[in-house]
N, C-alpha and C positions, 0 to 999 in steps of 0.2 A: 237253781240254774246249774247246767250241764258244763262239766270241761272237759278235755280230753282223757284228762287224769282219771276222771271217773271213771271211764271206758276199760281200764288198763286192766282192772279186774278181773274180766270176762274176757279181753283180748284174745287168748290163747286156743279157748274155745270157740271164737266165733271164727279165727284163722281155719281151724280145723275144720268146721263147716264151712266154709269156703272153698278151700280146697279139695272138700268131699262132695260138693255141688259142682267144679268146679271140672273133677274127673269123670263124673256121669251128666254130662249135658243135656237136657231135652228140648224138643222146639213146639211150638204151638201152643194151644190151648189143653193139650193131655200132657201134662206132666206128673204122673203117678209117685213115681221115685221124689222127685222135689217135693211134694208137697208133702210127702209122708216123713222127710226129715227135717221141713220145716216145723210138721207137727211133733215130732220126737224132739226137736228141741226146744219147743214153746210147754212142753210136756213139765208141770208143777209149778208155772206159774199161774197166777190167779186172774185168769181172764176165761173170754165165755169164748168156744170158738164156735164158729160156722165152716162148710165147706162149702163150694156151687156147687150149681146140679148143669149149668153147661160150659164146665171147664173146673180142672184140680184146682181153683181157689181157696184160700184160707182166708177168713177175718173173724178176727181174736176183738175184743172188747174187753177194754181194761177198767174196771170203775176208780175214780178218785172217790178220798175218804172224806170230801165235801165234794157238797151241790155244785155242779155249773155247767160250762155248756159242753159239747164234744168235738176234737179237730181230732183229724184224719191222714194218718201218715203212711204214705204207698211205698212199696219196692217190687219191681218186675221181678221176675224169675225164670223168664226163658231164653234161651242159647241162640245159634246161629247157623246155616247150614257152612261151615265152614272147615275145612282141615286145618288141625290148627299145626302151627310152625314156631313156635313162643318157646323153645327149650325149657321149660320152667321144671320142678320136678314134678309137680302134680299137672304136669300134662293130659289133656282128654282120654279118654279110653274108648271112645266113640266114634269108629271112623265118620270123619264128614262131618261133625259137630262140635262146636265152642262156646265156648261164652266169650265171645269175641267182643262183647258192646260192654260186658261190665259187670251184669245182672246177678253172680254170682256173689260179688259183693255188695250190692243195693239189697239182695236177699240175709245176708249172714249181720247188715248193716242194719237193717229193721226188724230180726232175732232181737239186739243188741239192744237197741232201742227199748222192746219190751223188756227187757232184762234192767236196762236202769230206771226204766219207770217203776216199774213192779217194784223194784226194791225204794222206792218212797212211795207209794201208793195214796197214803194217807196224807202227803202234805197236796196231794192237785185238786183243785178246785174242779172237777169235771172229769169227764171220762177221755179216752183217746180210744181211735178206733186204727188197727193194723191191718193193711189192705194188701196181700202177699197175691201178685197179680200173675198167672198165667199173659202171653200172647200179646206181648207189646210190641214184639217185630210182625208187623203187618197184618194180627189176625183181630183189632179192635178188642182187647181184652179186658181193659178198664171201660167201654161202653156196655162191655155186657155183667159187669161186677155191680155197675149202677144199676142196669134192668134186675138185678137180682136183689138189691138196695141195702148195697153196701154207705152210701152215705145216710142213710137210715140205720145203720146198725146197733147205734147207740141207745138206738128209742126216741130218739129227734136228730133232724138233720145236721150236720156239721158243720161248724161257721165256719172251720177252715180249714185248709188241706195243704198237705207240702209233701213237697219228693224232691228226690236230687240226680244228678247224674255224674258218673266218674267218668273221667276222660285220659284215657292211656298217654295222650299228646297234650299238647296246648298249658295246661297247668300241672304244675310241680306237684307233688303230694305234701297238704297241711295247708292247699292256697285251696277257698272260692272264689266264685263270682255270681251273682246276681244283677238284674234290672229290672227295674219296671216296665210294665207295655208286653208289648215282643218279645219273647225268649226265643221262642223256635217257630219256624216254617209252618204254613198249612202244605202240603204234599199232595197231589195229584197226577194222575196219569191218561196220556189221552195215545190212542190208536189211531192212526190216517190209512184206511182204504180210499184206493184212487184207482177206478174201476179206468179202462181203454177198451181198444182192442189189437191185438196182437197181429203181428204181421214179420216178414223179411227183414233183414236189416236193411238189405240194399236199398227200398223203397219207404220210406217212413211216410211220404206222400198218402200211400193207401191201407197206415195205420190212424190207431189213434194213441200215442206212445206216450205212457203215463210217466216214464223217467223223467225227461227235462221239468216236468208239473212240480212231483215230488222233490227235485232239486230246487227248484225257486219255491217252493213253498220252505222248506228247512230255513235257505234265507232271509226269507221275508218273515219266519217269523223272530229273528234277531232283530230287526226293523222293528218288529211288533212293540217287541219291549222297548227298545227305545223311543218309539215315536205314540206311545200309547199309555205310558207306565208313569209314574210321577218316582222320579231320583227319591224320593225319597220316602216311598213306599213302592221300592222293587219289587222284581220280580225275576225269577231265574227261567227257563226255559232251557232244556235240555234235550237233543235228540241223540239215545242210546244206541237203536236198532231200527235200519231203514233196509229193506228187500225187495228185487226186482230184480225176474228174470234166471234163465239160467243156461244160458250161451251168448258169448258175443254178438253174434251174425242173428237173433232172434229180438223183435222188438215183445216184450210182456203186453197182456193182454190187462194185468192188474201190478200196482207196486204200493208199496206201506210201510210207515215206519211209526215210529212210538216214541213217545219223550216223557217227560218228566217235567211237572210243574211247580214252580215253589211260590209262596207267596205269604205276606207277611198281615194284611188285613182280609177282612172278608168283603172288602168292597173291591180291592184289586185284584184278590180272587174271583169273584165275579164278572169284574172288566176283561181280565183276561182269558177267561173262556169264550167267554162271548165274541170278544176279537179273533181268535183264535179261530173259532169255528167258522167265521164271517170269514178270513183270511184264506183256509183251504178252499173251501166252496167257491169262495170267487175268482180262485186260480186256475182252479179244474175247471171251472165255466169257461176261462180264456180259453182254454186247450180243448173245447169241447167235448172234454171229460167230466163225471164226478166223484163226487168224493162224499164218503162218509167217516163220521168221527164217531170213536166210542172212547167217551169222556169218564174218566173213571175216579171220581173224589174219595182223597184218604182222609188222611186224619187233618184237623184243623187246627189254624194257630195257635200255639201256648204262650197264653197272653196272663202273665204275674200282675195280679190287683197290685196298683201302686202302693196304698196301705201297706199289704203286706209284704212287698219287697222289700220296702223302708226296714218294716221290721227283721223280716230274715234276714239282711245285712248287716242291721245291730246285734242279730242274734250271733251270728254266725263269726262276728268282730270279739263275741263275748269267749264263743267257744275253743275259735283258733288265735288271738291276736289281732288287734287292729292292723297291723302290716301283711299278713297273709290272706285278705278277704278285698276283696274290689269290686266296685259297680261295673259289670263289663258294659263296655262302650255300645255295642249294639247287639243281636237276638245272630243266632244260628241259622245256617237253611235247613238242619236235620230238623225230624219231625217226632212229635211223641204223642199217645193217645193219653198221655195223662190230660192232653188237653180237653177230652169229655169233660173231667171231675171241675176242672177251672173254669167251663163252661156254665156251670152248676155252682160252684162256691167260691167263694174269694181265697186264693192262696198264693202260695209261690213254689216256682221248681228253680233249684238251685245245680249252679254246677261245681263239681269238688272236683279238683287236682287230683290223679294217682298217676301221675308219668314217676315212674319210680329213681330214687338217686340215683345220680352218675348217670343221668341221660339227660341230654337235650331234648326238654321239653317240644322245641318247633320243628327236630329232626326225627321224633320216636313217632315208635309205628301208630296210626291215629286208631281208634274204635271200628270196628267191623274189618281189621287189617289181622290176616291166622299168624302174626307177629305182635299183635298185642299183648303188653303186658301190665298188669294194675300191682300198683304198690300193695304188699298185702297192711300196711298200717291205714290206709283208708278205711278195713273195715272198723276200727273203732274211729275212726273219724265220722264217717257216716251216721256212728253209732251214736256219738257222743250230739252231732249236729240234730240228728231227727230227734230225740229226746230231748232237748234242748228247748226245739222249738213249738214242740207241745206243751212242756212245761211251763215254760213262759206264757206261751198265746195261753192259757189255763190262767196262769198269775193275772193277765191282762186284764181275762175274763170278755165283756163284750168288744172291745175293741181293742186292736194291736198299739200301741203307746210308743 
């Protein structure tokens, strides 16, 4: 079993790759540069690596020096379009780009990890598989790491899979949290074209004036959620950006706007699209107008096997303190594609504290804020927690205990 003490070894080094990811940010699924110092630091230990062939991925294959099965431990790696504003000294060198969400340290966090595995190699019962992922902000990057069969990598599939997430705000640095169920959002995005025809202002009579439409549909769909949605399998609805028109004295001939859908089941995700779509169209029917929707599904729920929440809690109570680790009370509306792999395997995503000392954790800048800041002691926390929990679920062998 892993403590943080273990981590302290390597600390110094993996800070440095941190803060060397940290200054050269990249976004998407082409991350050249990251991937080539994730490989110069994985560089001498005894694992087998792979890279993709549709996006700079890395997955390393560690074998244990006995038989058993293989889990699978992720860390993202790409940045944010973001200017960052964080005073730190290893501030970006990128204009326009950050490691605003964290990634910077999920990546130098799952270095580390291989670094304390490696060096017991021979006591794990099973191999661990390190899943160093391009393309978690928006571009489906762990879906396409699996088309490429990264939970295959070991030579059988993985019975479990874990990832974490560091959070600038909300928790201290040295605190988790975990739940079972729900951890995070399914994300979605839908468009509303609301076709009229345009006319004078002075006469709306001998228009067909998609504004008031578009306006009672925004409302009604707050309604929607309320009179549609069960309390307690919510659902969020947001409308960002809504356009029409470009003069007062002119009624638009078309107006649209776009939201944002969160949703915490795949059944309420489904209710509400389908409400959704049923709600514009028979608006715009009032108003003699229509309306089309282009529905756009992201990533879906990050739903923690009960099983293995249990145990990443106990893990993670081993690694930091039973006082610094807590079941959180309920799941996030942010959304993650680690949810593909959990789709796939039974595992958990954890979230770790790096609101750094001497800040108020519920007033510090939150994740995707170019005022973010992560404690750099997280990354051996990280380090110490994902090697932990390979370790163990290895000790376990077929089921987590």
């Amino acid at each position: 079993m892993f403590a943080r003490t273990d981590a302290l070894a390597f600390e110094d080094s993996l800070v440095r790759l941190r803060h060397a990811l940290h200054r050269q940010p990249e976004l998407g699924l082409d991350l050249p540069r990251t991937q080539q110092a994730v490989l110069d630091a994985l560089s001498g230990l005894p694992l087998e690596i792979t890279t993709g062939d549709k996006l700079t991925s890395v997955t390393a294959v560690l074998r244990g020096g006995r038989p058993g099965p293989a889990v699978l431990l992720r860390g993202d790696m790409d940045a944010l379009p973001v200017q960052e504003d964080s005073g730190v000294p290893y501030v970006s060198e990128v204009p326009g780009r950050m490691h605003a969400c964290g990634h910077d340290v999920h990546t130098a966090g799952l270095v580390g990890a291989a670094m304390l595995l490696a060096a017991r190699r021979e006591e794990l019962a099973g191999d661990v598989v390190f899943m160093f992922q391009p393309g978690e902000e928006g571009m489906g990057g762990a879906r396409l790491m699996i088309e490429e069969g990264v939970l295959d990598a070991a030579g059988s599939r993985v019975v479990a899979a874990y990832a974490l997430h560091v959070t600038s705000a909300v928790l201290p640095v040295g605190t988790a949290a975990v739940r079972p169920g729900p951890m995070l959002a399914a994300s979605d995005e839908v468009t509303v074209r609301v076709e009229g025809a345009g006319g004078h202002g002075s006469s709306p009579h001998l228009a067909k004036d998609p504004v008031p439409a578009v306006c009672e549909m925004v409302t009604a769909l707050q309604t929607l959620v309320t009179r549609t949605v069960d309390i307690f399998d919510p659902a969020v609805i947001t409308v960002g950006s809504l356009h029409a028109g470009s003069a007062g004295n002119v009624i638009p001939g078309t107006a649209e706007f776009t939201a944002t859908i969160r949703t915490f089941s795949e059944e309420t995700r489904a209710r509400v699209r389908a409400a959704l779509e049923r709600t514009v169209r028979g608006i715009a029917a009032a108003h003699g107008l229509t309306a089309g929707t282009d529905y756009r599904e992201g990533y879906p729920v990050t739903v923690n096997d009960a099983a293995e929440a249990a145990f990443a809690l106990r893990t993670a109570r081993e690694v930091f303190g039973a006082g610094q680790v807590f079941e959180a009370p309920r799941p996030m509306a942010g959304s993650e594609d680690f949810s593909y792999v959990l789709n796939e395997v039974p595992g958990a995503y954890v979230g770790l504290g790096a609101c750094p000392s001497g800040q108020d954790p519920s007033a510090a800048p939150m994740n995707h804020s170019a005022q973010a800041v992560y404690d750099d002691r997280s990354v051996a926390d990280a380090a110490a927690l994902l090697a932990g929990l390979a370790a163990r679920r290895l000790q376990d062998a077929g089921q987590p205990s």
